[in-house]
C-alpha positions in Angstrom: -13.9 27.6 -57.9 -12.6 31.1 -57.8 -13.4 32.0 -60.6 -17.3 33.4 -59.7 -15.5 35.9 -57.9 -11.7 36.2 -59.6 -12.7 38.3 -62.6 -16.1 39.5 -64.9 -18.2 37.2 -66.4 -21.8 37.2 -67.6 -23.5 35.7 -65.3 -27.2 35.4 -66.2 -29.7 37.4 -64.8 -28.1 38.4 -61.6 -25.0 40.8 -62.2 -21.4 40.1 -60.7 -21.9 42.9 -58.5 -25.2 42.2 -57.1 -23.8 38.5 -56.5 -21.0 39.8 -54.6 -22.9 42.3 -52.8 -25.1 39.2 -51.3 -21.6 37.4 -50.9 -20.3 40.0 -48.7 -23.8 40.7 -46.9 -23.9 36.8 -46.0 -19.8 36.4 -44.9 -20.4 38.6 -42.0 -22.5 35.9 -40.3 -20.0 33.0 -41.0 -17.9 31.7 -37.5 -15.1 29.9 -39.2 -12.7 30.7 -41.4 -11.9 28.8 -45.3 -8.6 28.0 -43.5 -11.2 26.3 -40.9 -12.8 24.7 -43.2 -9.8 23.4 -45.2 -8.6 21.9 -41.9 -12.0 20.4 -41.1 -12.5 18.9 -44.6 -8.5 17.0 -44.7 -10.7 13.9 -42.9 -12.5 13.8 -46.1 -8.9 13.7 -48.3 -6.7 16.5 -49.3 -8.3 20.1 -49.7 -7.3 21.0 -53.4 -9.7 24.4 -53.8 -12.1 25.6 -51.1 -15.1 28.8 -51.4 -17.5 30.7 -49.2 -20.9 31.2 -51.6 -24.5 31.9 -51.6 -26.1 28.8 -52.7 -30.3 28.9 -52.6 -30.3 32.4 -50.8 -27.8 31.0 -47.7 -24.0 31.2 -47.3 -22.3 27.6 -47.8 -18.2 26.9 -47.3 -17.4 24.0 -49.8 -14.2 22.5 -50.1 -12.9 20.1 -53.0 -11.1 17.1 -51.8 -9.2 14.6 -53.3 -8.8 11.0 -51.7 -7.9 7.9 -53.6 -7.9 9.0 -57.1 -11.3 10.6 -56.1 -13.2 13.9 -55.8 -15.6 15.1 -53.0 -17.6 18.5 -52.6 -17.5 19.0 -48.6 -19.8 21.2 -47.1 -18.5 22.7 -43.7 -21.3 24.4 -41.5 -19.8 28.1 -41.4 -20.9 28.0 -37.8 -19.5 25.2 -36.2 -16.6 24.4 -38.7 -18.2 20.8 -38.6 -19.0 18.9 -41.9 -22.6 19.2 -43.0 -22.5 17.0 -46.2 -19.9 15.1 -48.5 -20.8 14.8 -52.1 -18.6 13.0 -54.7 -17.5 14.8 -57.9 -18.0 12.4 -60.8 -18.9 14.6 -63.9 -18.7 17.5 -65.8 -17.0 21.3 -65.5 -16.6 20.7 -61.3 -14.9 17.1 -62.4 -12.7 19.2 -64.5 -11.5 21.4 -62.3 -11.1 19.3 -59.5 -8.8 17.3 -62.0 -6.7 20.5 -62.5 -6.8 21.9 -58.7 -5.2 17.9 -57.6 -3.0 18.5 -60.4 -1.7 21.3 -59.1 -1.8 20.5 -55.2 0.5 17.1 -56.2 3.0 20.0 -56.8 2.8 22.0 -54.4 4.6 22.2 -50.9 2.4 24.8 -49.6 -1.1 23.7 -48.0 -4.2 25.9 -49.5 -4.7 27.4 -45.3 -1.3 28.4 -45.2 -1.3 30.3 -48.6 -4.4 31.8 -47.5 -3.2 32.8 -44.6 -0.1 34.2 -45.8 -2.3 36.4 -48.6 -5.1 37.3 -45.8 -1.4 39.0 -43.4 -0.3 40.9 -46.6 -3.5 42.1 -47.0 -3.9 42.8 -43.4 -1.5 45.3 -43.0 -3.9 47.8 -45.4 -7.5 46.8 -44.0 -8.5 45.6 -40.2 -11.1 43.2 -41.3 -9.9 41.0 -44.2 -11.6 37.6 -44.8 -10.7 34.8 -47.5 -13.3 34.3 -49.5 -12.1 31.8 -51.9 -8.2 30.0 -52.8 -8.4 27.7 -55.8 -4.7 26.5 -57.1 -3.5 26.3 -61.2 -0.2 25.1 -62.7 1.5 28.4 -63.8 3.6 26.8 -66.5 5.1 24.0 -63.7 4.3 26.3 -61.1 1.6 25.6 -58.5 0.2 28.8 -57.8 -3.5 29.6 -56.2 -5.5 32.3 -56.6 -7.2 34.0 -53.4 -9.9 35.9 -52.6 -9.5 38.1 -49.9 -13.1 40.8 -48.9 -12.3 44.0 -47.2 -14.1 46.5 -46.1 -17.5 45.1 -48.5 -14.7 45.2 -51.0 -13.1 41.9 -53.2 -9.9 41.4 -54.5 -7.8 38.8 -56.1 -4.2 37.4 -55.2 -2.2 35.0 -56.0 0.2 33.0 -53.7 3.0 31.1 -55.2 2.6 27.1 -53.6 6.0 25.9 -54.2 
């Protein structure tokens, strides 16, 4: 889930920059946090990745659960913190991932919030006005680690928050 924001890629005919220019243009209207949101979303199962992003021209919070052996895309209304919609995961690349974000969550000790809380204080101590963007966890040889993207000051960057 991070990954739109983690690093470069191509993406299509809108640039990386433009993308997060809207991105950081649209957070400054959302009222709850991703740590919010992950709490919010643990009625629909266990948060396993969660992202602020512009979907159709509006700012969206969607969090990946996992429940039962399942996946679920929850949608959190960034300005209530209630949940908008609940979509199962069932194929392709967001299957995938979802596979490899539970995979890592069974191993980890840390909640998602917490991490992100954690990176959003370490970051805080630099900057006044630091939001999490994005936390998406990976296996790091057997180590559950997630990846967090903090915005400061119209300005992203990436850490990563050891889970274990």
């Amino acid at each position: 889930m991070a990954a739109s924001l983690a690093g470069p890629r191509l993406v299509g005919a809108v640039g990386l920059d433009q993308q997060q220019a809207e991105l950081a243009n649209a957070l400054s209207s959302a009222k709850v946090s991703l740590q919010q949101g992950f709490v919010a979303s643990e009625r629909e199962g266990q948060p396993i990745s969660g992202k602020f992003e512009v979907e159709d021209g509006k700012l969206q919070l969607s969090v990946y659960t996992a429940k039962d052996g399942k996946f679920f895309e929850v949608i959190v209304d960034h300005m209530t913190g209630n949940i908008a919609k609940v979509d199962p995961i069932t194929e392709g690349e967001d299957l995938t991932n979802a596979k490899s974000q539970k995979a890592a969550m069974d191993r980890a000790k840390v909640k998602l919030a917490d991490a992100a809380t954690k990176a959003k204080g370490k970051a805080k101590g630099e900057a006044t006005d630091v939001l999490v963007v994005s936390a998406a966890p990976e296996l790091k040889g057997d180590r559950p680690e997630a990846t967090i993207v903090l915005l400061s000051a119209k300005k992203f960057s990436s850490v990563s928050e050891r889970l274990d």
